[in-house]
C-alpha positions, 0 to 999 in steps of 0.5 A: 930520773927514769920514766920507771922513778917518776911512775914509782913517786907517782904511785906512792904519793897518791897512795900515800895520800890516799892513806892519810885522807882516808883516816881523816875524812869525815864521810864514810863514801869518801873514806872508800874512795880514797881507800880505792885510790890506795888500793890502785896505786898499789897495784900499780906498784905491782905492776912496777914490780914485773908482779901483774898476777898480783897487781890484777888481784889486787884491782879484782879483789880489794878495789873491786869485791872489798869496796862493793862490799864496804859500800853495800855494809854503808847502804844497809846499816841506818845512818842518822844524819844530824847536823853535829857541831864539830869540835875543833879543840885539838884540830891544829894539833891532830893535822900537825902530828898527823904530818909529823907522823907521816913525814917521819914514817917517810924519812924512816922508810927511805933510811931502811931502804937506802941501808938494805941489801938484798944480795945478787939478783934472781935470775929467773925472777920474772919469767912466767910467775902467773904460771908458776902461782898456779902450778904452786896453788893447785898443787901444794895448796888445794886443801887450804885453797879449798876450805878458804872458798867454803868459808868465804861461802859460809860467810855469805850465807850467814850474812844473807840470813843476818841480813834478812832476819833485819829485815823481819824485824824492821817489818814487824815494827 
């Protein structure tokens, strides 16, 4: 067992985890929490894999602009809390197949894995591949590259206009 084994379980485990207690808990700031968890470890994935282009967009965009945005989605929508019984019917039997599915999604990975074969080796894998998705994403890419930031920028903008139509309407009431 290498160092680089341990770290891979390690970082798959927590995102594993990270995975299913998001869609099991209850509370939303707690979901986001657990989906940074994921997210991290998925970078740290990236990492194992000699991708730390990848692995530093990963931490910049979906751990920190997709969860900032997720937590200010939470903070502007009004949430009611009422003390709501839960029901409990079904709750043995949704843990239990959740822990099936899990485990059997597991078991079919590690069988897809072990019966893959990728061929030979590249050569020239990780030899400056920072630099090589620059070069490609300023060059062959510009025009997508450039109408993907003025429709992110639309976005925004058609999210602050929605954001401050609310809040003319909620001082009008």
């Amino acid at each position: 067992m290498s160092g680089e084994y341990l770290a891979f379980l390690a970082l798959a485990l927590v995102a594993i985890i990270g995975g299913v207690l998001m869609l099991n808990l209850s509370k939303v700031v707690h979901m986001v929490i657990a989906l940074v968890f994921t997210f991290i470890s998925i970078a740290g994935l990236y990492v194992l894999l000699s991708a730390e282009f990848v692995a530093a967009v990963q931490v910049l965009i979906y751990s920190g602009a997709i969860t900032i945005i997720m937590l200010f989605g939470i903070m502007l929508t009004r949430h009611r809390e009422e003390d709501k019984e839960k029901t409990t019917t079904g709750g043995f039997w949704r843990k239990a197949l959740t822990a099936i599915s899990v485990f059997a999604f597991g078991a079919a990975v590690y069988l897809g894995v072990y019966q893959l074969d990728f061929g030979e080796n590249a050569a020239r894998l990780h030899e400056k591949n920072a630099e090589q998705i620059g070069t490609a994403l300023y060059s062959h890419y510009i025009i997508p590259f450039e109408i993907i930031s003025v429709i992110l920028l639309v976005a925004l903008v058609g999210a602050i206009i929605l954001a401050k139509k609310d809040d003319g309407e909620a001082q009008k009431k």
